[in-house]
C-alpha positions as CSV (number, residue, x, y, z in Angstrom):
1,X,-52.1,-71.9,-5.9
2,X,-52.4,-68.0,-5.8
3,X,-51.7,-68.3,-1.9
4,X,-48.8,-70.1,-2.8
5,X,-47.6,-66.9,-5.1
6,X,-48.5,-64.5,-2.7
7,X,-45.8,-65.9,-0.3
8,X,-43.4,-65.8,-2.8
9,X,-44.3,-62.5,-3.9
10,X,-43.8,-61.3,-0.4
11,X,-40.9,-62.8,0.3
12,X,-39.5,-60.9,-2.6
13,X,-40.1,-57.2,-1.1
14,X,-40.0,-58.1,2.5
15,X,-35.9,-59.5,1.9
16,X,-35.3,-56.4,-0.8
17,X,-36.9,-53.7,1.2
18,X,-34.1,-51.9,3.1
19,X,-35.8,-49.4,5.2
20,X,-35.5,-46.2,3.6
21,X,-38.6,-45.4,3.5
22,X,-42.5,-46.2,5.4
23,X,-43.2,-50.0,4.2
24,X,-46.3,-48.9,2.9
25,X,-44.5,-47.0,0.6
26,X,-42.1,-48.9,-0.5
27,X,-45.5,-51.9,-1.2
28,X,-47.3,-49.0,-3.2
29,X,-44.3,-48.5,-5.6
30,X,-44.1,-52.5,-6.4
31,X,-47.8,-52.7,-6.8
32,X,-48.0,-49.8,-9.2
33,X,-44.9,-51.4,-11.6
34,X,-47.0,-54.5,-11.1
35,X,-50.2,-54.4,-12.7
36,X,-51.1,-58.3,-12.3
37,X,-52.1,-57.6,-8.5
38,X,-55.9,-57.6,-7.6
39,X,-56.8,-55.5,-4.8
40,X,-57.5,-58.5,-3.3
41,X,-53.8,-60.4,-3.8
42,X,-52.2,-56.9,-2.7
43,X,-54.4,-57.0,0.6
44,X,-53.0,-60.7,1.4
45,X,-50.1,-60.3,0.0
46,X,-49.5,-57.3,2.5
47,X,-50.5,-59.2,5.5
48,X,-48.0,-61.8,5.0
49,X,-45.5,-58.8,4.9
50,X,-46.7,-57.4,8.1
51,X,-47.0,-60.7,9.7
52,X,-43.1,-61.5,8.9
53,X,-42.0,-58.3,10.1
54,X,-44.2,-58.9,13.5
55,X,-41.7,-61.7,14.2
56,X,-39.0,-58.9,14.4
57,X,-35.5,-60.8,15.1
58,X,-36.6,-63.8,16.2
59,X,-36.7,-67.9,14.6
60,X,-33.8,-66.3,11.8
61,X,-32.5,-69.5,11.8
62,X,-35.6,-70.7,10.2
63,X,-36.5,-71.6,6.2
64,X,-38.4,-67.9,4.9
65,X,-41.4,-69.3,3.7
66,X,-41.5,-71.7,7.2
67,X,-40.4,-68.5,9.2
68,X,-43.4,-66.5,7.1
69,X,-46.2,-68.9,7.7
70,X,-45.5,-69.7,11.5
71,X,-46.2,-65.6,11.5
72,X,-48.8,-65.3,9.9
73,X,-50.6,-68.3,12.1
74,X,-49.5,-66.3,15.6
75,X,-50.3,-62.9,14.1
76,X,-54.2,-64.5,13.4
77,X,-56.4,-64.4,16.3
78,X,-59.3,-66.0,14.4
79,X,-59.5,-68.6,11.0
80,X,-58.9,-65.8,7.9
81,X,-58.8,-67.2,4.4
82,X,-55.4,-66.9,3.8
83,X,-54.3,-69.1,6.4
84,X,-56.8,-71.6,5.8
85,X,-55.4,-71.4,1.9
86,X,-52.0,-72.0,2.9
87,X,-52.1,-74.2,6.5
88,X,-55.9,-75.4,6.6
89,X,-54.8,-77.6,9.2
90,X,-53.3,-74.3,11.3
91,X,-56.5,-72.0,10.2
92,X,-59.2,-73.7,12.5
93,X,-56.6,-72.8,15.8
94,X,-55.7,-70.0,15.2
95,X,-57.8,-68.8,18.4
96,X,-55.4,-70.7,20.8
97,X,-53.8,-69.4,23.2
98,X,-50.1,-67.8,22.0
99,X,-48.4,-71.0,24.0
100,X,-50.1,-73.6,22.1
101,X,-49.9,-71.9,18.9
102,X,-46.2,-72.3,18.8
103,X,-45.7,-75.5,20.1
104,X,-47.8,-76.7,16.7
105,X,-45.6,-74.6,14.9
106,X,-42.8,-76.0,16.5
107,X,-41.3,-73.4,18.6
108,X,-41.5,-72.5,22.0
109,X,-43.3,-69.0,23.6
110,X,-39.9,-68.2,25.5
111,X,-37.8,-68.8,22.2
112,X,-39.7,-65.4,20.4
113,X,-37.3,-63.0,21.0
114,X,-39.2,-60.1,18.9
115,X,-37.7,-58.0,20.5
116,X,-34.1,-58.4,21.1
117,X,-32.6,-55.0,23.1
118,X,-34.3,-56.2,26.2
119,X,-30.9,-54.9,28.6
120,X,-32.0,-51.3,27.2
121,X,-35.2,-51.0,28.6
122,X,-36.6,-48.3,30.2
123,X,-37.9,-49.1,34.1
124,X,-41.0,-51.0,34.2
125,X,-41.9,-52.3,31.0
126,X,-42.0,-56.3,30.9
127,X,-39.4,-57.2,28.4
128,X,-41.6,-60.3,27.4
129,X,-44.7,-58.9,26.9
130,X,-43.6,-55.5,25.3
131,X,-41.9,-58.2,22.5
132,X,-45.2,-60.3,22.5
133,X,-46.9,-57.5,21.8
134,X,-45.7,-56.5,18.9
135,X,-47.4,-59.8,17.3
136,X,-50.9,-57.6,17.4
137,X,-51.8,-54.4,15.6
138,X,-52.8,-51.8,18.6
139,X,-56.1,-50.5,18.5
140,X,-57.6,-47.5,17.1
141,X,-58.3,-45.0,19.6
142,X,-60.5,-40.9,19.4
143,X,-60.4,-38.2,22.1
144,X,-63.7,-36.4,22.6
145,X,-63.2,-32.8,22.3
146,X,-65.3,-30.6,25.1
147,X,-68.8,-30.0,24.7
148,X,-69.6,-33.1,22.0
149,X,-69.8,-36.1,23.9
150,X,-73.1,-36.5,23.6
151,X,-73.4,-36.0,19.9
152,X,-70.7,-38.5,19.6
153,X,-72.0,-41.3,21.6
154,X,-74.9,-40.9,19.5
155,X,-73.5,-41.6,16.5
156,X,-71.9,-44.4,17.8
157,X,-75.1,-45.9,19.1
158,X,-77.7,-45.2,16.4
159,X,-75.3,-46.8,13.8
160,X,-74.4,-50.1,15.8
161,X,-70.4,-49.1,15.9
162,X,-68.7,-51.8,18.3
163,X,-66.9,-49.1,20.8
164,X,-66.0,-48.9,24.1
165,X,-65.6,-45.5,26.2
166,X,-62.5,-46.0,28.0
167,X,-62.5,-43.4,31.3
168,X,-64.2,-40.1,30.6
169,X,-63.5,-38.8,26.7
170,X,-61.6,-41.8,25.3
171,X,-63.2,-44.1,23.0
172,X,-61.9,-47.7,21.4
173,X,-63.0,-48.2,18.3
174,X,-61.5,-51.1,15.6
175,X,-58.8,-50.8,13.1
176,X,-59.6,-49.9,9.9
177,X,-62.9,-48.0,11.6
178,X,-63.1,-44.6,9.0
179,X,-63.6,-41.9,11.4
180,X,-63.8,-39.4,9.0
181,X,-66.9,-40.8,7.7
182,X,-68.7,-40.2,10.9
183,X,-67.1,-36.9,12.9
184,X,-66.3,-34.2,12.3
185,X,-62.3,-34.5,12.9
186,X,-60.4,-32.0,15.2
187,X,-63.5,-30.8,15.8
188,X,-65.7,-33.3,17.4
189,X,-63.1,-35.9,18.2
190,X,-59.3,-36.2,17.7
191,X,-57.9,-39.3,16.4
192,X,-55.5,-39.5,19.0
193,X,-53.6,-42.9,21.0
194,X,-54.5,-43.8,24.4
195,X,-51.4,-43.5,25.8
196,X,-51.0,-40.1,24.2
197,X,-53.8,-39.4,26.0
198,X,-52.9,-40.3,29.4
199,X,-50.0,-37.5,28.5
200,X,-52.4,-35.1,29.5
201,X,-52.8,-36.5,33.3
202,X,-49.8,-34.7,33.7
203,X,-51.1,-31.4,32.9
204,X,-53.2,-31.7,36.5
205,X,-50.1,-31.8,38.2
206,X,-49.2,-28.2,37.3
207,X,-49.8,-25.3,40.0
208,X,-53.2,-23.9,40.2
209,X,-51.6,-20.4,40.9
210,X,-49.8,-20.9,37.3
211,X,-52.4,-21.8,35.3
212,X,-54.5,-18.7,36.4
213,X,-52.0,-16.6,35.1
214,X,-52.8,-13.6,32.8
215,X,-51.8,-15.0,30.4
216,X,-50.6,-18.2,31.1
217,X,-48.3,-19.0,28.5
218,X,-48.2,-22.7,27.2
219,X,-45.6,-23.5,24.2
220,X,-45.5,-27.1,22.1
221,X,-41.7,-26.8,21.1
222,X,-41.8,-30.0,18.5
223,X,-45.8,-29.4,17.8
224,X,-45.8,-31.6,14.5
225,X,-49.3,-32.6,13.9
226,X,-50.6,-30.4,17.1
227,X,-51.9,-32.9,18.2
228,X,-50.5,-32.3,21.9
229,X,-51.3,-28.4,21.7
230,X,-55.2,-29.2,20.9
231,X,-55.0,-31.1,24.3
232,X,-53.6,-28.3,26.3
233,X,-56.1,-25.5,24.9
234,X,-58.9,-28.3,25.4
235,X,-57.8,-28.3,29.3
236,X,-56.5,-24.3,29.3
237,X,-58.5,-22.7,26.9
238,X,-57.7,-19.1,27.8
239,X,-53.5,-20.0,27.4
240,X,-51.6,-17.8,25.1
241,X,-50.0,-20.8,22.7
242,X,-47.3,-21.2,20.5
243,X,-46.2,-23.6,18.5
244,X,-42.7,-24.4,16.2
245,X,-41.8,-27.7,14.5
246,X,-38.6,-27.4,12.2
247,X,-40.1,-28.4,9.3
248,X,-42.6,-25.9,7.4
249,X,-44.7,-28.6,5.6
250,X,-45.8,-30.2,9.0
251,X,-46.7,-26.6,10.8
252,X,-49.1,-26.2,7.1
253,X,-50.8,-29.2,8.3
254,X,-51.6,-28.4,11.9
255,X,-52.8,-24.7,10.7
256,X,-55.4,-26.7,8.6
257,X,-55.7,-29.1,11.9
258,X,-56.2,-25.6,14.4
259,X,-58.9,-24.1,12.0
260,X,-61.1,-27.3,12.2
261,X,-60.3,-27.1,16.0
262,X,-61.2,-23.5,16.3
263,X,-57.8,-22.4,17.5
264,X,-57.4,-19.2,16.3
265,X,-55.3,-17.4,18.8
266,X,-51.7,-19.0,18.5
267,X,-48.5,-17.9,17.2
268,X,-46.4,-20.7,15.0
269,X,-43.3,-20.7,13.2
270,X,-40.8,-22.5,11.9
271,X,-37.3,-23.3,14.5
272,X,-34.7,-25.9,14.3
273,X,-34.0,-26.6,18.5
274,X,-31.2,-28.3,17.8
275,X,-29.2,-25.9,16.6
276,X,-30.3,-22.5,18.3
277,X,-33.2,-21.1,20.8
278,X,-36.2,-20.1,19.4
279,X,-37.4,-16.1,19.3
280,X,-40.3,-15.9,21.6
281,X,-41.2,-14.9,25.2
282,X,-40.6,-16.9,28.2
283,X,-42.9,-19.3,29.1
284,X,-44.7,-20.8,31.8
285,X,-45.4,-24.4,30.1
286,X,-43.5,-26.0,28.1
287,X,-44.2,-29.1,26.2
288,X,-41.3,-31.0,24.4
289,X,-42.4,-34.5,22.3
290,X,-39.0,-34.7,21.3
291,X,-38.0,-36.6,17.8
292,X,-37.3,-40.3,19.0
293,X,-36.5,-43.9,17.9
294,X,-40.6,-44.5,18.0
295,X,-39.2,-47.8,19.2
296,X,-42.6,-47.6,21.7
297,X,-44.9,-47.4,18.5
298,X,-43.3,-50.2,16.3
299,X,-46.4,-52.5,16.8
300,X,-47.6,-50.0,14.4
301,X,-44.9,-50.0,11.9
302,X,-43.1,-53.3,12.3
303,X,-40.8,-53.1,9.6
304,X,-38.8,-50.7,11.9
305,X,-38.0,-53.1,14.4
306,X,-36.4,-55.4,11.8
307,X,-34.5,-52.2,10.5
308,X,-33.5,-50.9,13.4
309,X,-29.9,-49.8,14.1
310,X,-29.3,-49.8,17.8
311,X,-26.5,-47.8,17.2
312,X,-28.9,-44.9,16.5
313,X,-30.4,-44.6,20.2
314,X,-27.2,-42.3,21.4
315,X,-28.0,-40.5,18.3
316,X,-31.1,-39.6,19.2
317,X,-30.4,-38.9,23.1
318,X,-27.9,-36.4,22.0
319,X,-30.3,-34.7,19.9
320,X,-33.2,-34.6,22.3
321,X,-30.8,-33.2,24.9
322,X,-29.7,-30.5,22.2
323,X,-33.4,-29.4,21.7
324,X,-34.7,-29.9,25.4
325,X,-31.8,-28.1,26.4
326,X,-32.8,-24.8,23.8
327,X,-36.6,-25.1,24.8
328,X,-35.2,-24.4,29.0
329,X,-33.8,-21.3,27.9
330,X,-37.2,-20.4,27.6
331,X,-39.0,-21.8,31.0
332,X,-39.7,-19.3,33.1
333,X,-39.2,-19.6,37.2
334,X,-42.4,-21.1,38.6
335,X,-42.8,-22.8,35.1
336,X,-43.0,-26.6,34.0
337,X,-41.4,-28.4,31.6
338,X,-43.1,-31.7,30.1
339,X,-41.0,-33.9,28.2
340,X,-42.6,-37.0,26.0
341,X,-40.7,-39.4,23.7
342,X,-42.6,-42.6,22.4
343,X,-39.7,-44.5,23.2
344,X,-38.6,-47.5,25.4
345,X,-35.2,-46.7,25.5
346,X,-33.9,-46.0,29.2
347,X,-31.0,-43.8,27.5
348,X,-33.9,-41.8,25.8
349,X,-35.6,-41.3,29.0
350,X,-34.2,-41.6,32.7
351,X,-30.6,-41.0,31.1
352,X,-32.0,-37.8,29.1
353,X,-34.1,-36.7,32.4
354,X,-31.1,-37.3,34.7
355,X,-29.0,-35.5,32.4
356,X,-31.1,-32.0,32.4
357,X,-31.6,-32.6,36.0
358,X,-27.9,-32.0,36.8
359,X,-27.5,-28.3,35.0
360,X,-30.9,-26.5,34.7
361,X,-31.8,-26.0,38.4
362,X,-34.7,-28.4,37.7
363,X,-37.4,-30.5,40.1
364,X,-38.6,-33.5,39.0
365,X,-41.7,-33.4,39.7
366,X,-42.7,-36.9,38.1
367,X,-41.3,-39.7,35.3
368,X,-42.5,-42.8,34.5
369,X,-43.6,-45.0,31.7
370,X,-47.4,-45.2,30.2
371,X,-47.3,-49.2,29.4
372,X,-49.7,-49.3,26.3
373,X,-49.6,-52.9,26.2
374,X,-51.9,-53.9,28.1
375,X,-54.0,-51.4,26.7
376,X,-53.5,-52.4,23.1
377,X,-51.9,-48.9,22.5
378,X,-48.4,-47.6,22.1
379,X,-46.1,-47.0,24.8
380,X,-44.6,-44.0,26.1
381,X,-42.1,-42.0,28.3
382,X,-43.0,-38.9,30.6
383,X,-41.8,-36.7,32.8
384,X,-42.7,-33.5,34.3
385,X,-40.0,-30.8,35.6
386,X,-40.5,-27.1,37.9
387,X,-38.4,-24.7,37.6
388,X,-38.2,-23.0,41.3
């Protein structure tokens, strides 16, 4: 009977929520003018959101509370109580493979088009398993910062944590995992994605000569969190950094982030690249994680892929060739410039790298995409430029 409510009740805020906010938002003003929910009804009540917003664009055609159901069944990987409430029969095979899951739902596999903007795709991402994937939550994923690896294992180990080390300093842990109950954060590890990670394979590409510069001057043009900058002083820790983000409020929060990191020796402030070059020295490293659709982290978030306006995707190109454009100003000869979005959106990527590449006297030196899906991460766009 409560099940029964909860599908109703989610039905109500997934068709009035509009997208003008984070979902988890949006959920937390509902639950607050709405006493009557248990902790445990919001819990269940938010997974049948999530689940409906993991079908993306696809089965439309279908009945809500049918469309709603079938979701959360292929969105369960084991039997869960709610499912067995609502579809007992659906509950005990749930651990079937995706194919048969729909054909007892009455669909097939090749009709779930998640995700529908498949002809503007970046090169080499699988348009049917990047829109599978966003049926799964990615996994949770720390960096170990330099000299605690040991320590951390540790902790792992003497506590029975289900992890896995994944290459040298990465480490899978599950969602919902509180990481702040065990480490020390930005100090001992860095809660950080895998594929964010493997941005930093890049940085071995830069000249030896360059990086031995006195001093070698590294700047994070769209720093937000920092988390990119803690990276680059973890593998140059003698660079001279800098950091800008437009807004104030988020360069407050990495300050806080560099003191538990022990980065002292930075200079930050505040610059929109958009509209006008920043006020610093040239540079020989320039790192640019420009503002993007995000369209590669919506298995994160799935309430923006049902929002999304595809219109917006030009949008954004022309801004991150506004601000990509400033940060060159800035690149000295002999320097690099890395550009990141977390998109998977060719006009975002090749078309923004082919762009630059035309007027700046560039090389590339490499682009491609890191394919989290395999991984259980996000997905994301690189590409690494010299300046002659």
């Amino acid at each position: 009977m409560f099940a029964a409510a909860h599908v109703q009740t989610a039905l109500q805020l997934v068709q009035s929520y509009k997208g003008d906010m984070p979902f988890v938002h949006y959920s937390k003003t509902y639950f607050s003018a709405h006493k009557k929910h248990g902790s445990r009804d919001r819990k269940q009540i938010l997974q049948l959101c999530y689940c409906w917003f993991r079908m993306g664009h696809t089965l439309q055609q279908w009945p809500p509370e049918q469309r709603m159901l079938t979701g959360l069944f292929l969105c369960s990987d084991t039997p869960n109580p709610l499912l067995g409430a609502l579809k007992p029969d659906w509950n005990e095979k749930a651990i079937l493979p995706l194919a048969e899951k729909c054909l007892l739902a009455g669909c097939g596999e090749h009709e779930l088009a998640i995700f529908p903007w498949t002809d503007a795709l970046s090169a080499g991402i699988d348009a049917g398993s990047f829109s599978l994937s966003h049926l799964h939550q990615p996994d949770l994923f720390i960096r170990i910062r330099p000299g605690h690896k040991n320590a951390v294992i540790n902790v792992l180990e003497s506590k029975w944590i289900e992890y896995k080390l994944v290459g040298e300093n990465s480490i899978r842990l599950p969602n919902g995992f509180k990481v702040e109950e065990h480490f020390v954060l930005n100090k001992q590890v860095v809660i950080q994605d895998l594929s964010s990670q493997k941005v930093g394979e890049l940085f071995e590409l830069l000249s030896p000569a360059l990086v031995k510069k006195d001093p070698f001057r590294i700047w994070d043009a769209c720093a937000a969190s920092g988390g990119k900058s803690i990276m680059a002083i973890d593998k140059f820790p003698s660079a001279s950094l800098t950091v800008t983000d437009k807004r104030t409020s988020i360069l407050h929060n990495l300050t806080e982030r560099f003191r538990y990191a022990g980065i002292k020796n930075y200079h930050r402030f505040a610059v929109d690249l958009s509209e006008q070059e920043a006020s610093i020295p040239q540079q020989d490293f320039i790192i640019a994680d420009v503002p993007c659709s995000g369209s590669g982290t919506w298995s994160r978030t799935p309430e923006q892929l049902t929002c999304f306006d595809p219109a917006s995707i030009s949008t954004f190109s022309a801004l991150q060739r506004k601000i990509a454009g400033n940060a060159l100003k800035k690149l000295l000869p002999g320097g690099y410039f890395l550009y990141i979005t977390c998109s998977v959106f060719r006009e975002e990527n090749e078309g923004n790298i082919a762009f630059l590449l035309q007027d700046n006297s560039l090389q590339l030196i490499r682009q491609h995409i890191i394919d989290g899906v395999e991984d259980h991460a996000d997905t994301m766009f690189v590409a690494l430029l010299h300046k002659p």
